[in-house]
N, CA, C and O atoms as CSV, one atom per row, in Angstrom:
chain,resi,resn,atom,element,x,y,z
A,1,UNK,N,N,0.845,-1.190,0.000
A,1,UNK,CA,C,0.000,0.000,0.000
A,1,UNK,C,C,0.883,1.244,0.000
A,1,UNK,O,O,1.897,1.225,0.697
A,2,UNK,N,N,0.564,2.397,-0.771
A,2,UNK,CA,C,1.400,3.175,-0.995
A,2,UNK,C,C,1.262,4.546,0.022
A,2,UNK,O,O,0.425,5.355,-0.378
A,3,UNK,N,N,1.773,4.808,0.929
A,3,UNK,CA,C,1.565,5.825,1.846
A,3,UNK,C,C,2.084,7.205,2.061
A,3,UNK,O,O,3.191,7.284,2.593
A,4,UNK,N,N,1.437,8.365,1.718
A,4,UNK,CA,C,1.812,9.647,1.696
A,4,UNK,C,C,1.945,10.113,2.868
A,4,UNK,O,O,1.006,10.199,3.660
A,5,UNK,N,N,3.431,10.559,3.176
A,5,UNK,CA,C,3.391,11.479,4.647
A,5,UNK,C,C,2.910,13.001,3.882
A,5,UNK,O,O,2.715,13.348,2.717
A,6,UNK,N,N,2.868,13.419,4.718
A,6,UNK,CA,C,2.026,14.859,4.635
A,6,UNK,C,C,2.970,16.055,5.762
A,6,UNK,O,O,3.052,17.283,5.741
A,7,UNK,N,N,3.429,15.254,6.459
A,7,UNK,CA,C,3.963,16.423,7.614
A,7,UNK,C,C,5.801,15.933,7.665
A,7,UNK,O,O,6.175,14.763,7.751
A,8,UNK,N,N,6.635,17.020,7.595
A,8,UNK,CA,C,7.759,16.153,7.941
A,8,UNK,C,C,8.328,16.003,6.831
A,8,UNK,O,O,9.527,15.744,6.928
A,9,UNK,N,N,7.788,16.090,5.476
A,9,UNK,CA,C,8.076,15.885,4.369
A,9,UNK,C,C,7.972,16.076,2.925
A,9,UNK,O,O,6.859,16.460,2.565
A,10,UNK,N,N,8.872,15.903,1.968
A,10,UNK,CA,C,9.163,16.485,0.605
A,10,UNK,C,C,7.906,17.645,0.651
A,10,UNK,O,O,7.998,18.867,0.531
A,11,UNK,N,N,6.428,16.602,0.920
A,11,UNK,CA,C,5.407,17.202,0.328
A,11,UNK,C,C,5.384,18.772,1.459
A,11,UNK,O,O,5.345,19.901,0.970
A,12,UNK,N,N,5.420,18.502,3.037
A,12,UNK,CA,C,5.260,19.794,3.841
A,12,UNK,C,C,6.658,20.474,3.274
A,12,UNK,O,O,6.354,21.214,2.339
A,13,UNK,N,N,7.379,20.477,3.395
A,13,UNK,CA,C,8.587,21.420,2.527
A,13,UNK,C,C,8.572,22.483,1.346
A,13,UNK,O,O,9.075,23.605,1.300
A,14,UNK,N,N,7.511,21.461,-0.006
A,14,UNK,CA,C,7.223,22.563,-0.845
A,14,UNK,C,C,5.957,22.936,-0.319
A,14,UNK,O,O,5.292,23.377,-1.256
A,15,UNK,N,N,5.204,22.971,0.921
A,15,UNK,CA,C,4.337,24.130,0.908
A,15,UNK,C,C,4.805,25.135,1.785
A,15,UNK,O,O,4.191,26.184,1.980
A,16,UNK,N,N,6.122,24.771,2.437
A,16,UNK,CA,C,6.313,25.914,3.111
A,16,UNK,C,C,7.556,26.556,2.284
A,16,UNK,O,O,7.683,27.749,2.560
A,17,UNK,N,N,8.280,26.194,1.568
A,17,UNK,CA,C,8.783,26.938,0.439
A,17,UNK,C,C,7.817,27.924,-0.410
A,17,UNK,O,O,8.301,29.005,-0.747
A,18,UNK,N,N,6.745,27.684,-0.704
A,18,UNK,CA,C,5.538,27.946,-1.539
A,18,UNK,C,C,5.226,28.993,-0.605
A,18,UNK,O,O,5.247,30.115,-1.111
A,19,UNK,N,N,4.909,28.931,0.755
A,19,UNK,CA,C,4.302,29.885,1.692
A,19,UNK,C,C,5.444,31.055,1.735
A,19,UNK,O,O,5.198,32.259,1.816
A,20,UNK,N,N,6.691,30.484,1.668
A,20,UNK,CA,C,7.810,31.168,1.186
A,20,UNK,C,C,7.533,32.441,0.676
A,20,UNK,O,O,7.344,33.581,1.101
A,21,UNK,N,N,7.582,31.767,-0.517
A,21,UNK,CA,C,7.308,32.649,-1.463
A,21,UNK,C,C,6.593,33.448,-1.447
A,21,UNK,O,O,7.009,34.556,-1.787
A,22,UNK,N,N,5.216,33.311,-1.064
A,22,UNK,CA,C,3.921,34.327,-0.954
A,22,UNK,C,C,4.279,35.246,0.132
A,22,UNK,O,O,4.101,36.464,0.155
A,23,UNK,N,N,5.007,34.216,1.366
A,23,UNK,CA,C,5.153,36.142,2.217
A,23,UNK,C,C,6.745,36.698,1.894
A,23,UNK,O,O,7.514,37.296,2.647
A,24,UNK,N,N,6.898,36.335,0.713
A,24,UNK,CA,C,8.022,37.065,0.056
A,24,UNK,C,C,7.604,38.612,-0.743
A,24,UNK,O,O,7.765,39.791,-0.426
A,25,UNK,N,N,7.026,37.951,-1.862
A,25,UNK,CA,C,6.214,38.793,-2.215
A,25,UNK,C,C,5.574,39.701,-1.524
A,25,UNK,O,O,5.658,40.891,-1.829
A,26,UNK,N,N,5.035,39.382,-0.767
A,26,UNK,CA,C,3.902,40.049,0.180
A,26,UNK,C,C,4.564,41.104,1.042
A,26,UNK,O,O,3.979,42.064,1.545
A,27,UNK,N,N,6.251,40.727,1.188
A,27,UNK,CA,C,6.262,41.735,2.333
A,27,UNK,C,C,7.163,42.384,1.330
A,27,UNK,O,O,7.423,43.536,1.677
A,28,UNK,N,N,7.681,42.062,0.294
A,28,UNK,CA,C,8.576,42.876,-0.875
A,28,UNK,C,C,7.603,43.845,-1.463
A,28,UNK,O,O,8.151,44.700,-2.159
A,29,UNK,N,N,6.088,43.953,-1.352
A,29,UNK,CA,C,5.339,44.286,-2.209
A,29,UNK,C,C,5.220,45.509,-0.976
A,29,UNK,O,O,5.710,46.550,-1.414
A,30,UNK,N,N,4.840,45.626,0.069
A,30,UNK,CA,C,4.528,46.424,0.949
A,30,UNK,C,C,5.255,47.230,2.015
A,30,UNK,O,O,4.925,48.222,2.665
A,31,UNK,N,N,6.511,46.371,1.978
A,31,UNK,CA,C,7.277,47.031,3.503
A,31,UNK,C,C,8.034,48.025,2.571
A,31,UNK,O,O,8.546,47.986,1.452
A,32,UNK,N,N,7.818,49.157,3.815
A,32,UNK,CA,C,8.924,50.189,3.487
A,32,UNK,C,C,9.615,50.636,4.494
A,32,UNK,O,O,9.953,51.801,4.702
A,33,UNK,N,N,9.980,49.031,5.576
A,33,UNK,CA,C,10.969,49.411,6.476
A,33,UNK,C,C,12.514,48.649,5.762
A,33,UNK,O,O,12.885,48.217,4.671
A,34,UNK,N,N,13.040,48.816,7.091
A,34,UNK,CA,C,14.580,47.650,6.915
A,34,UNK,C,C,14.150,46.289,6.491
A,34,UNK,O,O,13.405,45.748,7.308
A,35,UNK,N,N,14.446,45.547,5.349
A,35,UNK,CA,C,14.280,44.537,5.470
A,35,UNK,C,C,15.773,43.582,5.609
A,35,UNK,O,O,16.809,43.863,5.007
A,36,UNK,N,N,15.570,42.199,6.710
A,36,UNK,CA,C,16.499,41.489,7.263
A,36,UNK,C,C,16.561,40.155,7.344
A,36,UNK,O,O,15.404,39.813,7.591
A,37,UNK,N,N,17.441,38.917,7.262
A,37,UNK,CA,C,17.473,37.879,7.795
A,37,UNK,C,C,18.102,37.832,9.531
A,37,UNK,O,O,19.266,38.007,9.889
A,38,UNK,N,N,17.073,37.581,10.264
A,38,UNK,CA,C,17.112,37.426,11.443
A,38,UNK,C,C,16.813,36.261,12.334
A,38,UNK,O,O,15.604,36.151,12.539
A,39,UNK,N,N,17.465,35.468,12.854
A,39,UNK,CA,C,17.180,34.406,13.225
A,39,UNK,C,C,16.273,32.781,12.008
A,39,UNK,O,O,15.491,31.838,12.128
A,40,UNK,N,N,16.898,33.280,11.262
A,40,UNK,CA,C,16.506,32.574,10.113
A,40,UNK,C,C,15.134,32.914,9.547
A,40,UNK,O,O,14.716,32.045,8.781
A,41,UNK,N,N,14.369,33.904,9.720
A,41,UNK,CA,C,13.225,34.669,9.249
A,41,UNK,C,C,14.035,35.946,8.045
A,41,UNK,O,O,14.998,36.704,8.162
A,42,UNK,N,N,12.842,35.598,6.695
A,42,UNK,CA,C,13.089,37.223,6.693
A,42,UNK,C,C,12.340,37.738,6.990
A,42,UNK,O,O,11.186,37.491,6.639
A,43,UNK,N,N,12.652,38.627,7.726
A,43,UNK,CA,C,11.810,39.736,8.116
A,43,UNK,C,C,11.764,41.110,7.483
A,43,UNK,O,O,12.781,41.785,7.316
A,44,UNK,N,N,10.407,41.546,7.095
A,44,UNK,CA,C,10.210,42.342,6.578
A,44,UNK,C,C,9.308,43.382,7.384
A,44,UNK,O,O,8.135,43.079,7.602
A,45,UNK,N,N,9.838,44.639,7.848
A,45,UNK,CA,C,9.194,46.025,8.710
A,45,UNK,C,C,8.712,46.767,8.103
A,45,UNK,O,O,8.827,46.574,6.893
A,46,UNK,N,N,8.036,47.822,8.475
A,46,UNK,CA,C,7.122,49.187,8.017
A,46,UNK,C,C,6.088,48.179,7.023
A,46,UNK,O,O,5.779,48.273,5.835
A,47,UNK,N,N,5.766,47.315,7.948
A,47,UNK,CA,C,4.169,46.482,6.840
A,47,UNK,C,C,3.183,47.381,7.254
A,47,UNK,O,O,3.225,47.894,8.372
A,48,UNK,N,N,1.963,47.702,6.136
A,48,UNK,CA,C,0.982,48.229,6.597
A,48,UNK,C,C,0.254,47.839,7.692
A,48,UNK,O,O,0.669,46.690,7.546
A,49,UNK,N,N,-0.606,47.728,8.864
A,49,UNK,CA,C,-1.157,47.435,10.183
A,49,UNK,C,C,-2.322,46.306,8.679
A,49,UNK,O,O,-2.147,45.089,8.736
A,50,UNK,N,N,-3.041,46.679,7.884
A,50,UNK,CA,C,-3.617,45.856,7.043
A,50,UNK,C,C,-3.264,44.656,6.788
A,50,UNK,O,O,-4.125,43.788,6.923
A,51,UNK,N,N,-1.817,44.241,6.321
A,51,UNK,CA,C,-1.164,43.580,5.808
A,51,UNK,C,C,-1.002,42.016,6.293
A,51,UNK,O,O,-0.743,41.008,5.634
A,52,UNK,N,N,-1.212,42.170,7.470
A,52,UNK,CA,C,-0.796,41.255,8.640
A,52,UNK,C,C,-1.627,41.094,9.964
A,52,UNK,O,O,-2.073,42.167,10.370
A,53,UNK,N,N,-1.898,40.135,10.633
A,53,UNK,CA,C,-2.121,39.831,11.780
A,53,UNK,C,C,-1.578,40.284,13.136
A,53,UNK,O,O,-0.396,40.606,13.257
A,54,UNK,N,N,-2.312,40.304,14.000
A,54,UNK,CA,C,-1.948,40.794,15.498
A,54,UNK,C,C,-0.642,41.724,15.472
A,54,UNK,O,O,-0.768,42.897,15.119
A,55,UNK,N,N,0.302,41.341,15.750
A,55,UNK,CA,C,1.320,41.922,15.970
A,55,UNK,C,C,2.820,41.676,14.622
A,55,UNK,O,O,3.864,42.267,14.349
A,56,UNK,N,N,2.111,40.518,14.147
A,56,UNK,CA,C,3.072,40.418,12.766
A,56,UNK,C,C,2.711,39.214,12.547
A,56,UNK,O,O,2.349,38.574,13.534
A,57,UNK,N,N,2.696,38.536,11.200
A,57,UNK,CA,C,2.346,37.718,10.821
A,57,UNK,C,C,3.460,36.810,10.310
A,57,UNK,O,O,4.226,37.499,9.637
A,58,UNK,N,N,3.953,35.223,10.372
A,58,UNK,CA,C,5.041,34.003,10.044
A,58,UNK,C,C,4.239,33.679,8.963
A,58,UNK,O,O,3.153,33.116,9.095
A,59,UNK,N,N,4.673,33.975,7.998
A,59,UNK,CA,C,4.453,32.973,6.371
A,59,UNK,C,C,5.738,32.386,5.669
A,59,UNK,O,O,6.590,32.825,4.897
A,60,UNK,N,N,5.424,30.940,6.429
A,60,UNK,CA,C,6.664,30.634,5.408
A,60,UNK,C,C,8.057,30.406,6.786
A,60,UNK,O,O,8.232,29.826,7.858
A,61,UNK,N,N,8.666,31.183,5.956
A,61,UNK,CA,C,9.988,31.670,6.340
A,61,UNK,C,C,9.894,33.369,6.104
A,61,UNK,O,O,10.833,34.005,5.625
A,62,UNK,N,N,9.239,33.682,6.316
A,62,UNK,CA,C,9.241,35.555,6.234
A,62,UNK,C,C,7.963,35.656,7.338
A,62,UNK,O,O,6.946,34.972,7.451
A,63,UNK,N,N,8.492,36.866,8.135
A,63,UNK,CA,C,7.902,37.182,9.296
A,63,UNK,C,C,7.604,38.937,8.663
A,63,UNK,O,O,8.548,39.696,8.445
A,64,UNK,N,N,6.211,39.321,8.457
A,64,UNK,CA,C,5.320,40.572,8.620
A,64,UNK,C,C,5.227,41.247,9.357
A,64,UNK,O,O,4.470,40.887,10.259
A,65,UNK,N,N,5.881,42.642,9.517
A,65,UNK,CA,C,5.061,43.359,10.924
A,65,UNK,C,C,5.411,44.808,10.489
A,65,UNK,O,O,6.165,45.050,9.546
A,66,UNK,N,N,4.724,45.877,11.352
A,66,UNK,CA,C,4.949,47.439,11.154
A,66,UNK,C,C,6.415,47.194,11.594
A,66,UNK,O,O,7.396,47.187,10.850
A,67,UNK,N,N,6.386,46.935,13.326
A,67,UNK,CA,C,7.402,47.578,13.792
A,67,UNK,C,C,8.206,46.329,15.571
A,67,UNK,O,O,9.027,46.542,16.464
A,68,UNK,N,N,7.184,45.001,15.120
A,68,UNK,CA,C,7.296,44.405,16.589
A,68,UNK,C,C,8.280,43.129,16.144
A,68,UNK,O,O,7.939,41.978,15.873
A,69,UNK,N,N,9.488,43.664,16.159
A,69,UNK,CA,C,10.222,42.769,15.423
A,69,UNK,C,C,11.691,42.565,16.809
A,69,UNK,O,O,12.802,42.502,16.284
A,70,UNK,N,N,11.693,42.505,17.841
A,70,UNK,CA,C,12.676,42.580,19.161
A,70,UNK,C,C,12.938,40.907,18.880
A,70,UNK,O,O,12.182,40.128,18.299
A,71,UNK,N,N,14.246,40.638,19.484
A,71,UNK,CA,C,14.374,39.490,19.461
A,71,UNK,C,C,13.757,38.541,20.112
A,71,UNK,O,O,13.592,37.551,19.399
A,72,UNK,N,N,13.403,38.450,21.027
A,72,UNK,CA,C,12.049,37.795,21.781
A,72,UNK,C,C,10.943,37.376,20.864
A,72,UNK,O,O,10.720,36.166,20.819
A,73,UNK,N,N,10.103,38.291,20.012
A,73,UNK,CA,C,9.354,38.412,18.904
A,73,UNK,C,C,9.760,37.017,17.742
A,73,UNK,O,O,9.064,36.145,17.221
A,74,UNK,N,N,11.212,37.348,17.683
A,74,UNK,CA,C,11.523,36.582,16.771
A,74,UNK,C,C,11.794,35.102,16.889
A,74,UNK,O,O,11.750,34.105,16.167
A,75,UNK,N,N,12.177,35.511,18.482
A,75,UNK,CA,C,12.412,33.459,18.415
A,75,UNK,C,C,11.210,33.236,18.929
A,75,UNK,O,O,11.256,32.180,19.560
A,76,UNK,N,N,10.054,33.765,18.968
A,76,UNK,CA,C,8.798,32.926,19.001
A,76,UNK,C,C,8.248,32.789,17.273
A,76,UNK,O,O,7.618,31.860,16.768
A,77,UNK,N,N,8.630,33.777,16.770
A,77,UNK,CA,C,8.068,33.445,15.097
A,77,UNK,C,C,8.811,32.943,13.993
A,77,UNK,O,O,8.618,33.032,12.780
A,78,UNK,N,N,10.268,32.048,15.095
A,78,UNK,CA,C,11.077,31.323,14.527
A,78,UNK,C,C,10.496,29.812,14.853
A,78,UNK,O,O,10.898,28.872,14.167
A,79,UNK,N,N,9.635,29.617,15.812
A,79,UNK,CA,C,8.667,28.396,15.990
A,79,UNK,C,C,7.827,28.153,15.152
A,79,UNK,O,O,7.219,27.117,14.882
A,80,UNK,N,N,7.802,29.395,14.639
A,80,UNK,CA,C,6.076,29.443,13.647
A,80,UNK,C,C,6.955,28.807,12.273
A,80,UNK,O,O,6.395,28.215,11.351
A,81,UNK,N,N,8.158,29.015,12.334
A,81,UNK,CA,C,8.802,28.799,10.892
A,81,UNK,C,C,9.197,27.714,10.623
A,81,UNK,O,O,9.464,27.291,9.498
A,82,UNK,N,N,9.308,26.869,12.155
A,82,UNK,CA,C,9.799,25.571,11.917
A,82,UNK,C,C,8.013,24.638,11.806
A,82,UNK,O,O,7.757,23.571,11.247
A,83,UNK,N,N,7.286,25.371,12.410
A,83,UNK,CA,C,5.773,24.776,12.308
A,83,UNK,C,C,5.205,24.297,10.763
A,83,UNK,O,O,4.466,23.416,10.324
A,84,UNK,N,N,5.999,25.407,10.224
A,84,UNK,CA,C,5.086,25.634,8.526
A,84,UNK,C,C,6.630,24.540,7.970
A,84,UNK,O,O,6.432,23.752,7.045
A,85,UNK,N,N,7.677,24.590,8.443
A,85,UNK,CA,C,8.270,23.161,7.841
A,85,UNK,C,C,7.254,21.654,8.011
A,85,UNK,O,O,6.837,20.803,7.226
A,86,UNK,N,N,7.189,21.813,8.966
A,86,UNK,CA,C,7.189,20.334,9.384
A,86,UNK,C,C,5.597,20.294,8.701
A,86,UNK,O,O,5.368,19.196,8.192
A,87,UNK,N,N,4.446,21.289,8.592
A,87,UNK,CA,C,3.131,20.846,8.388
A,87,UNK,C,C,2.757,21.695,6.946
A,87,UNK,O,O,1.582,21.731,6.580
A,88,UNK,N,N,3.712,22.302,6.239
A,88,UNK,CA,C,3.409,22.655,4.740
A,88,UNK,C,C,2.026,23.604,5.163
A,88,UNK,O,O,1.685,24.186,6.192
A,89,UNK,N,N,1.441,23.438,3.834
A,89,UNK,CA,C,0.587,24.032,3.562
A,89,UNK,C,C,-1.115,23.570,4.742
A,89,UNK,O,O,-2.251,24.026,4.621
A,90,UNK,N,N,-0.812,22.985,5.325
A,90,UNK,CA,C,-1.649,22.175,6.158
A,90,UNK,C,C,-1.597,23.203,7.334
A,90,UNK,O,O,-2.675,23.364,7.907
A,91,UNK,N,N,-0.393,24.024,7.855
A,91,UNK,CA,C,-0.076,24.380,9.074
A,91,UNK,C,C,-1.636,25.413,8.784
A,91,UNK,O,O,-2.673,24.876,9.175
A,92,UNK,N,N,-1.740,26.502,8.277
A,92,UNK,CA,C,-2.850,27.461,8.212
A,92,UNK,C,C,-4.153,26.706,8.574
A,92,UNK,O,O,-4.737,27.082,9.591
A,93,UNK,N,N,-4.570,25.888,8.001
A,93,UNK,CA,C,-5.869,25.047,8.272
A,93,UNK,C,C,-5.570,24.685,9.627
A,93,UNK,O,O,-6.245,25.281,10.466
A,94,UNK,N,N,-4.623,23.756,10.107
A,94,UNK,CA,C,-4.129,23.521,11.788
A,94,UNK,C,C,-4.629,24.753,12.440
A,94,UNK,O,O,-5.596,24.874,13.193
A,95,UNK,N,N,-3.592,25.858,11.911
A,95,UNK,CA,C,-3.266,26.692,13.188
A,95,UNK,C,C,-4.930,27.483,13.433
A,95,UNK,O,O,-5.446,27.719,14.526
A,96,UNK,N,N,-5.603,27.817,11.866
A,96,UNK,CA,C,-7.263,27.928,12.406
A,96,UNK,C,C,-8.241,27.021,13.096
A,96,UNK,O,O,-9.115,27.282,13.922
A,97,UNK,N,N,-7.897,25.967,12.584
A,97,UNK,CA,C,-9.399,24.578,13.363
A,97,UNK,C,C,-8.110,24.713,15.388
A,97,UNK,O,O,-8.368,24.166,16.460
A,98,UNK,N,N,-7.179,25.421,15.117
A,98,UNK,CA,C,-6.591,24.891,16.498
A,98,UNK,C,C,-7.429,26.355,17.488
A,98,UNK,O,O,-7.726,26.202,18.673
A,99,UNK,N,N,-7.628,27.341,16.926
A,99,UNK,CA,C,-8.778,28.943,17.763
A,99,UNK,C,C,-8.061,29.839,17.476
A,99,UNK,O,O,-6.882,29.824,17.124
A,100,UNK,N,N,-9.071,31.020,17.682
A,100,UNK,CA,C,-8.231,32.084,17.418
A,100,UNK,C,C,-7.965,32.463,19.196
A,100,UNK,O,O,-7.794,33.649,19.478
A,101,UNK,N,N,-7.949,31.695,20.029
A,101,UNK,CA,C,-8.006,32.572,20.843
A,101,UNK,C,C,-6.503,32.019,21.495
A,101,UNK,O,O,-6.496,30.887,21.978
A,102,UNK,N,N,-5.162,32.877,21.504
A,102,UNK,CA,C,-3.870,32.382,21.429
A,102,UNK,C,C,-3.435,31.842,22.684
A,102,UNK,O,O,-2.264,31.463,22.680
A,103,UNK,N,N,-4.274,31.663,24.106
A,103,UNK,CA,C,-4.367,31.077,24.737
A,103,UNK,C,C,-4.491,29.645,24.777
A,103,UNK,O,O,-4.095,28.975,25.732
A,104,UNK,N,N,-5.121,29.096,23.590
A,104,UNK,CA,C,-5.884,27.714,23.839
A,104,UNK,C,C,-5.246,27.060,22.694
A,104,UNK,O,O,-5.559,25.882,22.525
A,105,UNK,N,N,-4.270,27.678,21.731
A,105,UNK,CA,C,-4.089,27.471,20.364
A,105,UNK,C,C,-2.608,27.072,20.760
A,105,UNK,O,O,-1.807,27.531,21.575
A,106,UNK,N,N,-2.560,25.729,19.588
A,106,UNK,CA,C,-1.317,24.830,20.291
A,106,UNK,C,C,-0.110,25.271,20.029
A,106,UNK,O,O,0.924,25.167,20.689
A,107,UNK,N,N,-0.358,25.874,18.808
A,107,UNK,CA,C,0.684,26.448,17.956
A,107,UNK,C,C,1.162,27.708,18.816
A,107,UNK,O,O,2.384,27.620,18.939
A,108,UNK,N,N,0.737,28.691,19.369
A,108,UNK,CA,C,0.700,29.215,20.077
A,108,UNK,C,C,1.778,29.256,21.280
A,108,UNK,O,O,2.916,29.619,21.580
A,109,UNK,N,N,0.551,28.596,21.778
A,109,UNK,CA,C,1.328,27.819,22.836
A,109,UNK,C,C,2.818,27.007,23.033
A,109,UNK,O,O,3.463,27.119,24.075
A,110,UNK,N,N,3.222,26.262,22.002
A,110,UNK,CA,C,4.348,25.518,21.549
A,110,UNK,C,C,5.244,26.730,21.306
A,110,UNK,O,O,6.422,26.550,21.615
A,111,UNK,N,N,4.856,28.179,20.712
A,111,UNK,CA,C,5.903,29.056,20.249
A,111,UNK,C,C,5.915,29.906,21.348
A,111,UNK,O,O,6.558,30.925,21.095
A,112,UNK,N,N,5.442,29.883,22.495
A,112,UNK,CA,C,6.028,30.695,23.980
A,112,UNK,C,C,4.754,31.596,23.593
A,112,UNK,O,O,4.544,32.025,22.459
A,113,UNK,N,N,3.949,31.810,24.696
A,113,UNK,CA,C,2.882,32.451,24.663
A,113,UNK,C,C,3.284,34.227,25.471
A,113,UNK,O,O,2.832,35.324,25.140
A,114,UNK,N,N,4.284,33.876,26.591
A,114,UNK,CA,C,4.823,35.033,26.537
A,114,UNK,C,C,5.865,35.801,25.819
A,114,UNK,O,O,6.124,37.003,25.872
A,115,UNK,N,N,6.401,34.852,25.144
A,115,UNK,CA,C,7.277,35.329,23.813
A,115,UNK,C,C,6.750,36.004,22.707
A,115,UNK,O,O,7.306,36.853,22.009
A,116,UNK,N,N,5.481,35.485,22.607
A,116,UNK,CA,C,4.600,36.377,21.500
A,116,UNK,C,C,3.808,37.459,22.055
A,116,UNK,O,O,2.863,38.033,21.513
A,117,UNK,N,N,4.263,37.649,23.097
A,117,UNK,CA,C,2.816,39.136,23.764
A,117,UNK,C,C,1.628,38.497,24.241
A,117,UNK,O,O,1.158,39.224,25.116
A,118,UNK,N,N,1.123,37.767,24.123
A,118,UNK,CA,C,-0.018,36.745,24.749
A,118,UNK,C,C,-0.069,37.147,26.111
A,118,UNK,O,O,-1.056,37.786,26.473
A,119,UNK,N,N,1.073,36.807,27.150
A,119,UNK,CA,C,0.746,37.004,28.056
A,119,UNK,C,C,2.089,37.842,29.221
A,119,UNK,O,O,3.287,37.568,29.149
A,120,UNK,N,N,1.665,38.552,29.914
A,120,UNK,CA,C,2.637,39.138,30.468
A,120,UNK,C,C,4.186,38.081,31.750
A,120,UNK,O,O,4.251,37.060,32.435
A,121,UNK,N,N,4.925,39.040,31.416
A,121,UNK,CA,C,5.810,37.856,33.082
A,121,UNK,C,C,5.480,38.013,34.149
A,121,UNK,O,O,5.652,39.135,34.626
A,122,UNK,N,N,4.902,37.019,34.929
A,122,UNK,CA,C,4.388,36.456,35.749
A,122,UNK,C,C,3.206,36.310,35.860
A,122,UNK,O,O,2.759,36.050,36.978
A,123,UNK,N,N,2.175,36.452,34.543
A,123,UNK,CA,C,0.884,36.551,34.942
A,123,UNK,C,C,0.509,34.962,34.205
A,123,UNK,O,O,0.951,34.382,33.213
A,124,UNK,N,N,-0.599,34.597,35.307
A,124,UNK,CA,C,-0.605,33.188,34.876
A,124,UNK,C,C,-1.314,32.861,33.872
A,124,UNK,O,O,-2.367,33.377,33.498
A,125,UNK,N,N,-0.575,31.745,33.295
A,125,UNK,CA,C,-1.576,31.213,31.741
A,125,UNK,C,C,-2.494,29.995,31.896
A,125,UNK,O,O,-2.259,29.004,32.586
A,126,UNK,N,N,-3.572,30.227,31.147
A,126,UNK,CA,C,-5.428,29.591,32.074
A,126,UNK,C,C,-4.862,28.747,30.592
A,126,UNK,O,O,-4.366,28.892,29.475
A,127,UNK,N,N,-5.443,27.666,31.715
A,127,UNK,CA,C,-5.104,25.758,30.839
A,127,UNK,C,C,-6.536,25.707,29.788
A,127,UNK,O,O,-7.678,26.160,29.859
A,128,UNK,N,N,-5.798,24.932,28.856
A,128,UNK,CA,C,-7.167,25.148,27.879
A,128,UNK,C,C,-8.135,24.704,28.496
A,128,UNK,O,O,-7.763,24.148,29.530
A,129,UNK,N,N,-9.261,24.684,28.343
A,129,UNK,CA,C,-10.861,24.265,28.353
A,129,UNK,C,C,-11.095,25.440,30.320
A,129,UNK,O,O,-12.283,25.611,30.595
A,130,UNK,N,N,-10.645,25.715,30.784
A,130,UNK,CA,C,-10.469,26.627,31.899
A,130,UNK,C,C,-11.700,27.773,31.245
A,130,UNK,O,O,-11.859,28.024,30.050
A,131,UNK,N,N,-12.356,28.263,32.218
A,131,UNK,CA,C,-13.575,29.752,31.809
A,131,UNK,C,C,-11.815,31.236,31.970
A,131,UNK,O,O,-10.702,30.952,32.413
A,132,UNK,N,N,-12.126,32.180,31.606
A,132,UNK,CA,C,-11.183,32.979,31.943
A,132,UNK,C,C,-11.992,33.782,32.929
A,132,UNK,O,O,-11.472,34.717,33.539
């Protein structure tokens, strides 16, 4: 029987090459800050607040944002980069059916929840299925 991995492999690779690409474009098309390789992201600054999600957006291997680009920032959206390796084009569908609410979201969670602004130091983080 012939069996397709999906995560981990050839196939997740070219979608995150592919995702690559799109927030290549995407942030070549819009930023008119510094753009950098940083912690193995490129990162691309001065994105429109439109452009991108919460505080900056991981596509790929290129990380989106106006201006929230500190190193902290980055080695949490250097998780997001190894995420979209390992789950291709699959990771986006994951990281939505996983919530938007970045508390409960695994992906999230796995990339330091206070590393991404989620939650402050020392304030405690409520276990999923928990009321807030």
């Amino acid at each position: 029987m012939l069996r397709i991995r999906l995560t981990d492999s050839p196939i997740s690779r070219a979608g995150y090459w592919w995702a690559t690409l799109v927030g290549f474009t995407w942030g070549f098309l819009w930023s008119t800050g510094p753009i950098a390789v940083r912690q193995g992201l490129i990162v691309f600054t001065g994105m429109p607040k439109w452009t991108f999600g919460r505080g900056g957006s991981c596509v790929g291997g290129c990380y989106l944002t106006e201006r929230n680009a500190g190193d902290v920032v980055l080695g949490h959206e250097a998780v997001h980069r190894a995420q979209w390796r390992k789950y291709g084009m699959l990771f986006p569908l994951l990281y939505f059916a996983s919530g938007f609410d970045p508390l409960r979201n695994r992906f999230e969670i796995e990339a330091g929840l206070e590393a991404g602004g989620y939650v402050g130091r020392g304030r405690p983080v409520r276990k999923p299925g928990t009321p807030r």
